[in-house]
N, C-alpha and C positions, 0 to 999 in steps of 0.2 A: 595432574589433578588441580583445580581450581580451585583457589580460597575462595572463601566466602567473601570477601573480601572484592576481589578480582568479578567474583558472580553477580556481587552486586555493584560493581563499578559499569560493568560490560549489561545489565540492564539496564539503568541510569540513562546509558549512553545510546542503548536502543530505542528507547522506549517512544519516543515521538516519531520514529521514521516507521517506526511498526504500527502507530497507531494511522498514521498518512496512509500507511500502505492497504490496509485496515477497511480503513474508511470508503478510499479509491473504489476498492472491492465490492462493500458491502451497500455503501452509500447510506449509511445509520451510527450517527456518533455511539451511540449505546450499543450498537452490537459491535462494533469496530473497538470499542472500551472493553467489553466483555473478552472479544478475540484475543485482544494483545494479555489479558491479565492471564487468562487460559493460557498461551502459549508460555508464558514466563514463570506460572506456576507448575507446570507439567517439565521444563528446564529446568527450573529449582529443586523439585521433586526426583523425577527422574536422572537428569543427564551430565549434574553437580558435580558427578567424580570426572567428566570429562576434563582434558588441556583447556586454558583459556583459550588455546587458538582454535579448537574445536569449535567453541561458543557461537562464534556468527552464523556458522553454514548449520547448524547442529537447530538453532532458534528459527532462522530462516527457513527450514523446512517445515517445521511445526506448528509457525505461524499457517505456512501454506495448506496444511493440513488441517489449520481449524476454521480457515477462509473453506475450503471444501465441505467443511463439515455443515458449517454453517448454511451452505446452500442446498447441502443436501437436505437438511432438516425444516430449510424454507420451502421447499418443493413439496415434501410432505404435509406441512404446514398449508400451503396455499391448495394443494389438493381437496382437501377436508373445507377449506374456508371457502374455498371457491363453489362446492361442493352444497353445503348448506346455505350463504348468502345466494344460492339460485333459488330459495324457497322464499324467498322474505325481498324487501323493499334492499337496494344497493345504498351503501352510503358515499358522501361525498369525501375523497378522501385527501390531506392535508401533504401535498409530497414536493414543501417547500425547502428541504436539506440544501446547505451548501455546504460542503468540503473547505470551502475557500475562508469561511470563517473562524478554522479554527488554526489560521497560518499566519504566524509568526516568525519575524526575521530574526538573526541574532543581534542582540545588544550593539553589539562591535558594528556591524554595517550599517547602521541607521547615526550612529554621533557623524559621520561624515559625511553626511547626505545635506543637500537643501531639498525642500520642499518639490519642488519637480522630477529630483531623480528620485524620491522616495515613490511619488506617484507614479512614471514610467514604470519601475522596478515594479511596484503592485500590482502594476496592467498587462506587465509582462507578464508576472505568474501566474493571475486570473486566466488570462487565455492560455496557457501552458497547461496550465492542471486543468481547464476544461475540456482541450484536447485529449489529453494523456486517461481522463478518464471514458473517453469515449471509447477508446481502443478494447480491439479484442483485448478478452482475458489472458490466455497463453501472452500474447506481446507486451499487454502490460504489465506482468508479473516478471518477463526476460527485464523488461526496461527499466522498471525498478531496481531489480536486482543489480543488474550492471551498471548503473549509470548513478542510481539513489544512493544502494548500499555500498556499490564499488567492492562487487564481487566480482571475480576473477569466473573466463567462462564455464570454466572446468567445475569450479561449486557450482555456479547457476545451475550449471548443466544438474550436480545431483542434489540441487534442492527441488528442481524441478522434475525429478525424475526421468531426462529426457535426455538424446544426445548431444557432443557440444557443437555438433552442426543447426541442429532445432534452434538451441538457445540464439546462435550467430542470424539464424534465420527471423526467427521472432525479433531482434533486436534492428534489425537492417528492417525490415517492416516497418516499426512502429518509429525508428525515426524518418523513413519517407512518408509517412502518410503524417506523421506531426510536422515535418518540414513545408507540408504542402498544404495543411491547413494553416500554420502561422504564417505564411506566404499569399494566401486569400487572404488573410486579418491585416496585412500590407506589412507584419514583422520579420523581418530580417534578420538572423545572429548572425 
């Protein structure tokens, strides 16, 4: 069982890669805020008496379950909206979001930097996270998991509800199809 303690260390520590992942997803700082608080209240609520080691794959699924939810509830939503704005004048609408604004490096990597590698590094992840949110959903969701949270496949597999051959598939996917657009964009790792 998890101390309170440990529950709230192991939020702490999630909390920004759930909101990234969040975001990726939903592409709306405020519903990607609302997901992650959802999924960590519904942890705290529910899942408290679980091991800490439980915690990551236990959050990690619940997240993905309120990223699902949330589309589900857009789709209803956009039915109805779509629905009646067919009776009336359409508005123009504002769908200037960037993900890329709310990305912050640590502390630690930026004292050792000059001016040029902070810029590379920044242009590296702008096209990274442009790609990466291009990607199908299933592949960006494997890719994150593995590579962001540094889940092992066997969780991916049952955060995603899927086998861990899917997960291995999704994942070989989304880094050839990122390796071959940061390969047009002339970047190299």
């Amino acid at each position: 069982m998890a101390s309170a303690q440990e529950l709230s260390d192991f939020l702490s520590s999630v909390e920004q890669r759930a909101f990234k992942q969040a975001v990726y997803a939903v592409r709306d700082d405020d519903a990607a805020m609302d997901i992650v608080q959802d999924a960590m209240i519904k942890l705290a609520e529910k899942y408290a008496d679980r091991p800490a080691a439980e915690l990551p794959l236990v959050f990690t699924r619940i997240l993905q379950n309120r990223i699902h939810d949330w589309f589900r509830r857009q789709k209803v939503r956009n039915t109805w909206v779509t629905l009646f704005s067919s009776m009336g004048k359409k508005t123009d609408e504002n769908d200037d979001f960037d993900p890329l604004e709310s990305l912050s490096a640590p502390d630690e990597s930026e004292i050792h930097q000059d001016g040029a590698q902070k810029l590379e590094q920044s242009q590296l992840l702008q096209a990274l996270e442009s790609e990466i949110s291009k990607l199908p959903v299933r592949q960006r969701e494997a890719f994150l998991m593995r590579y962001w949270d540094e889940l092992s496949i066997t969780e991916t597999a049952k955060a995603m509800s899927c086998s861990e051959g899917s997960v291995k598939t999704h994942c070989s996917r989304a880094t050839q199809t990122l390796a071959k657009a940061l390969k047009l964009k002339g970047i190299t790792l």
